[in-house]
ZAVO-270032 format. One record per atom (N, C-alpha, C, O): residue in one letter; x, y, z. Coordinates in steps of 0.2 Angstrom, whole numbers, padded with zeros to 4 digits, always signed. Last residue first. Layout:
# residues N
AXYZ/...
This chain:
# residues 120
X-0667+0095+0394/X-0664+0096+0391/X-0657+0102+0393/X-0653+0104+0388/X-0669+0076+0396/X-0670+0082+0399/X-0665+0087+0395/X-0659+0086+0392/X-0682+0066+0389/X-0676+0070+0387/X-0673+0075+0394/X-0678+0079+0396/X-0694+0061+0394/X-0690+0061+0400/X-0681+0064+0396/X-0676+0063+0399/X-0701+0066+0380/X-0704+0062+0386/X-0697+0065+0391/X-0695+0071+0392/X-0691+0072+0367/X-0697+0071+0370/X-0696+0067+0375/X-0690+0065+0376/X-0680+0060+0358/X-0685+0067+0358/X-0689+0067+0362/X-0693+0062+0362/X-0663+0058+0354/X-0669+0056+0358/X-0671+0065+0356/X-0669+0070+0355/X-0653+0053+0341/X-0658+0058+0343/X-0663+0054+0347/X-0666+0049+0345/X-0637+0046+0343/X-0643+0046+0344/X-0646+0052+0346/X-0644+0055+0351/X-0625+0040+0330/X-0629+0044+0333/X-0636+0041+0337/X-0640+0036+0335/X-0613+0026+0329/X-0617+0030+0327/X-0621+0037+0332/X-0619+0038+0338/X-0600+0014+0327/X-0601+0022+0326/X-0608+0024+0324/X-0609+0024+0319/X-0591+0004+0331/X-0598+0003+0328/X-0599+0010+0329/X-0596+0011+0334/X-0573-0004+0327/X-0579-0001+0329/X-0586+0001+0326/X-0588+0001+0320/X-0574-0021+0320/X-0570-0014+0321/X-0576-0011+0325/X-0581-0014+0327/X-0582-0033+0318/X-0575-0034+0317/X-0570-0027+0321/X-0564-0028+0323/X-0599-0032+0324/X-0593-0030+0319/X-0586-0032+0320/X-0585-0031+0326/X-0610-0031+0334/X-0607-0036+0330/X-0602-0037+0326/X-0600-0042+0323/X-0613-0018+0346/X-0610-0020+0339/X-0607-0028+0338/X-0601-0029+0340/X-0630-0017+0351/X-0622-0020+0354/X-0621-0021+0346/X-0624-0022+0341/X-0642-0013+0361/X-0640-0012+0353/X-0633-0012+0355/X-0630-0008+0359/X-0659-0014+0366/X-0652-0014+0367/X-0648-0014+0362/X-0651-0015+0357/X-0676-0012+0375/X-0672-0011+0368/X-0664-0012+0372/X-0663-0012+0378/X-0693-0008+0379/X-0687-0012+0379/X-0681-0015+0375/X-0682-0020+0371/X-0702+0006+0374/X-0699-0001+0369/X-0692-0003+0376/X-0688+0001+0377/X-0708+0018+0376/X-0708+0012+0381/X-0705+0006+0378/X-0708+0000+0380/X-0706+0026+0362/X-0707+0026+0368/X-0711+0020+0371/X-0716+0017+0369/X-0697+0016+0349/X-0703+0021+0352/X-0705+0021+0360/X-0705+0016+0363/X-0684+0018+0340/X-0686+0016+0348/X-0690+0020+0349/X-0688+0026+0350/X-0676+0015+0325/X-0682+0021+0328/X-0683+0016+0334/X-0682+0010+0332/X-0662+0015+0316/X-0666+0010+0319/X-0673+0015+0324/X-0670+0019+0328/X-0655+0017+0302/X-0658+0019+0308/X-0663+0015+0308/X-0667+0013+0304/X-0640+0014+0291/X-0645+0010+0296/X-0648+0015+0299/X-0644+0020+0300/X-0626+0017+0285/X-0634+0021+0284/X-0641+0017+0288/X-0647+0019+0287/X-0620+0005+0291/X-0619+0011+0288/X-0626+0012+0283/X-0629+0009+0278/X-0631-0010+0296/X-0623-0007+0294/X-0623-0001+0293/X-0629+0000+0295/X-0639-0020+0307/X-0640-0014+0301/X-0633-0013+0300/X-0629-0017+0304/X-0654-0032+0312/X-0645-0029+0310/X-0644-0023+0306/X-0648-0021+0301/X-0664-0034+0325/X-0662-0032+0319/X-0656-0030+0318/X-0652-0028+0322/X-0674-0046+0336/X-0668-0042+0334/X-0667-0040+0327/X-0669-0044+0323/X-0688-0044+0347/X-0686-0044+0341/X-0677-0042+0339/X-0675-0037+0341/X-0693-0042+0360/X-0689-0050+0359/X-0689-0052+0352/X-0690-0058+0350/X-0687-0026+0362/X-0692-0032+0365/X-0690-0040+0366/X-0687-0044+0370/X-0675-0024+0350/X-0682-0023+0352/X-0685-0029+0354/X-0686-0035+0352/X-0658-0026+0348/X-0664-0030+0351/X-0672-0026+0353/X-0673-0025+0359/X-0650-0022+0336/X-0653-0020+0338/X-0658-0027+0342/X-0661-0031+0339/X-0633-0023+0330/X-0637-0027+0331/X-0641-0024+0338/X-0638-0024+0343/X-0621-0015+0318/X-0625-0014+0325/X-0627-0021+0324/X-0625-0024+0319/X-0604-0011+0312/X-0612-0017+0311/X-0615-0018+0319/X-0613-0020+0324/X-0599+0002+0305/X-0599-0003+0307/X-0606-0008+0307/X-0610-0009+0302/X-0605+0019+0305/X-0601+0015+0303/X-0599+0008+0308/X-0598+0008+0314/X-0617+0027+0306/X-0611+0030+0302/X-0608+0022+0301/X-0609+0019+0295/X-0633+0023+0312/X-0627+0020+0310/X-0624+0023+0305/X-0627+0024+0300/X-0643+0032+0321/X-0641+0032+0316/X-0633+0028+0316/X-0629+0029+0320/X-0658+0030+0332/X-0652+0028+0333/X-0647+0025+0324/X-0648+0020+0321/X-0671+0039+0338/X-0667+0036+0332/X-0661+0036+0333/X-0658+0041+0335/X-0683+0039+0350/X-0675+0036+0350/X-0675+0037+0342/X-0680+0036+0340/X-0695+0045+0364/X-0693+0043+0357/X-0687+0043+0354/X-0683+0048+0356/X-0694+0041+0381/X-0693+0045+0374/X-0694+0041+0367/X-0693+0035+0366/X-0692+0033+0391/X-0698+0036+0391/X-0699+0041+0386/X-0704+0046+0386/X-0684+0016+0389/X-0685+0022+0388/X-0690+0026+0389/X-0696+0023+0390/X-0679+0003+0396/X-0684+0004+0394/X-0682+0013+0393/X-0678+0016+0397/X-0665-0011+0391/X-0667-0005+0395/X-0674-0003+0391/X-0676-0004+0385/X-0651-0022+0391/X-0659-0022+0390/X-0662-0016+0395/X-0662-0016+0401/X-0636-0015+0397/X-0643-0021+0396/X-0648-0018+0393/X-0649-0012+0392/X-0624-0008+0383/X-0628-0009+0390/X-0633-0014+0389/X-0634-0018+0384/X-0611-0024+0380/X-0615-0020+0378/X-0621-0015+0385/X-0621-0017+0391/X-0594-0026+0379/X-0602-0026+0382/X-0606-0022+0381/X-0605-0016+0381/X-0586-0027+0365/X-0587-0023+0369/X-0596-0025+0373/X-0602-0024+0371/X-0583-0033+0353/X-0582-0037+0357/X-0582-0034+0365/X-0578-0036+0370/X-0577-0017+0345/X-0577-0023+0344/X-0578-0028+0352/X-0574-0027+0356/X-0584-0003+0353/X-0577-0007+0351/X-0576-0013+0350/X-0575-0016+0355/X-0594+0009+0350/X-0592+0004+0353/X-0587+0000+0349/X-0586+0000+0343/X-0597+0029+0352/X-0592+0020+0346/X-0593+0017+0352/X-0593+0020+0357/X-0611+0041+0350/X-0606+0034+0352/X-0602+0029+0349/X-0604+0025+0344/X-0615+0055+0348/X-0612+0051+0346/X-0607+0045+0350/X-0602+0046+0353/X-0632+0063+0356/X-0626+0061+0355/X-0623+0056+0350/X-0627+0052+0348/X-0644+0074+0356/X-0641+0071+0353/X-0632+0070+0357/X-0628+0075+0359/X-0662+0078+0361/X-0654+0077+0365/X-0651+0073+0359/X-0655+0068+0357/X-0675+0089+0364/X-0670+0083+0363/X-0663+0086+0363/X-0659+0091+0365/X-0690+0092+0368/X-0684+0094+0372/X-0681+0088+0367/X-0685+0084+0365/X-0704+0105+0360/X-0698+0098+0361/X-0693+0098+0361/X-0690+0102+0358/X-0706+0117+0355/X-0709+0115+0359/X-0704+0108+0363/X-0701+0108+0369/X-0702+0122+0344/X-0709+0120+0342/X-0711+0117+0348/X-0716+0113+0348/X-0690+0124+0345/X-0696+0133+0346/X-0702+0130+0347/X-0707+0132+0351/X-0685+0113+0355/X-0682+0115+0350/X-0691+0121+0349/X-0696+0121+0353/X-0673+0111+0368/X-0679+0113+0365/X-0679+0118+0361/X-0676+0124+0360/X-0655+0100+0371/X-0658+0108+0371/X-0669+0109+0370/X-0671+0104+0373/X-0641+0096+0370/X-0647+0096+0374/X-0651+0103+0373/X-0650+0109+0373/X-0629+0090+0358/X-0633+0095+0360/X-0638+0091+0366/X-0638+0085+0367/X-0618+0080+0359/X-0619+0084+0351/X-0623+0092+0357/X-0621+0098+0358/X-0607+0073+0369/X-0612+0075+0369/X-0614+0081+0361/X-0610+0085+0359/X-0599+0056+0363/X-0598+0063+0363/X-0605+0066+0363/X-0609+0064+0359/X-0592+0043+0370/X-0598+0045+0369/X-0594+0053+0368/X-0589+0055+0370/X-0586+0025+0368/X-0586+0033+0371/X-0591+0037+0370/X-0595+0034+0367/X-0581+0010+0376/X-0585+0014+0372/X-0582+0021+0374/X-0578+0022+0378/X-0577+0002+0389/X-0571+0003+0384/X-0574+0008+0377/X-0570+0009+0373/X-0584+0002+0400/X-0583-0004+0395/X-0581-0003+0391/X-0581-0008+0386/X-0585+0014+0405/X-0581+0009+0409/X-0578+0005+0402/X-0573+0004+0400/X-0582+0027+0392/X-0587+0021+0396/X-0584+0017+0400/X-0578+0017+0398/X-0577+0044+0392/X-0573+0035+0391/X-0579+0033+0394/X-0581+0036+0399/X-0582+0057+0381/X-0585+0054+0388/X-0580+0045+0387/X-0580+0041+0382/X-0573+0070+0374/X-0577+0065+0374/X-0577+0062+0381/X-0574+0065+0385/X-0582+0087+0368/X-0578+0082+0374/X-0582+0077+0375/X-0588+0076+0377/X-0583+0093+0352/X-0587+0088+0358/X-0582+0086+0364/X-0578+0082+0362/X-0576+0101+0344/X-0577+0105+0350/X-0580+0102+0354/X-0582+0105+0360/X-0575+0092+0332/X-0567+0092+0338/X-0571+0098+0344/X-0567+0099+0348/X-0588+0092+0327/X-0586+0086+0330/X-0579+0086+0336/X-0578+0083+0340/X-0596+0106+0329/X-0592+0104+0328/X-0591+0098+0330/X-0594+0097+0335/X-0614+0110+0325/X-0611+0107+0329/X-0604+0103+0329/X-0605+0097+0329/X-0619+0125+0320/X-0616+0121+0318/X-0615+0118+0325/X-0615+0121+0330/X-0638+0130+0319/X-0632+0133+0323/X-0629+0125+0319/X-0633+0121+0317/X-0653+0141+0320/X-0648+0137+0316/X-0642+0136+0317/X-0638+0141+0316/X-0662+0146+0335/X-0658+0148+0328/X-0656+0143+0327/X-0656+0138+0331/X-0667+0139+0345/X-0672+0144+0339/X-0669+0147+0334/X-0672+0151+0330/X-0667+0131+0355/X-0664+0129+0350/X-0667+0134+0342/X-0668+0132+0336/X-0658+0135+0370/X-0666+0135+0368/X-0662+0136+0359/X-0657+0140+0357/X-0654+0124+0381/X-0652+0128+0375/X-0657+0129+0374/X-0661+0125+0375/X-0651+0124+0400/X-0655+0122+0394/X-0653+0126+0388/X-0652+0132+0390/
């Protein structure tokens, strides 16, 4: 566990990245608790053009899911929404949710989980 009580940079070339079966990748940013109490976890993910998406899953955290680049498409529950570059999309705890790229290239973004079953 990191204990997150100083101010610290997070390099993008010091992430080692993760290959998904489905042809994504992932890079972990941090794990850690932050002074005020709260566990979170950031990572960066690309999806690849015409790439499976994961399924429909339930969360027991709180989610923002930041678009750098491409074109998401978010399914909340049995709502969907589109975003592009600068998109954040927020999953509140217990939302059945999925979020697959629509775009021509890849889909590039972060995600801040906070709280509940974060582990840190």
């Amino acid at each position: 566990m990191d204990e997150m009580a100083s101010s610290k940079v997070f390099r993008f070339a010091d992430m080692p990245v993760r290959k998904m079966a489905n042809g994504g990748e992932s890079r972990d940013v941090m794990h850690g608790t932050l002074p005020t109490g709260e566990v979170v976890a950031v990572h960066e993910s690309v999806q690849t053009a015409g790439m499976t998406p994961n399924p429909k899953h339930r969360i027991d955290h709180s989610e923002f899911l930041l678009v750098q680049e491409g074109t998401m498409e978010f399914n909340f529950e049995e709502h969907t929404e589109r975003g592009g570059p600068g998109t954040i999309f927020y999953v509140a705890k217990g939302t059945n949710h999925s979020a697959r790229n629509i775009g021509d290239g890849p889909a590039k973004y972060f995600v801040v989980a906070i709280g509940g079953d974060v582990k840190a």
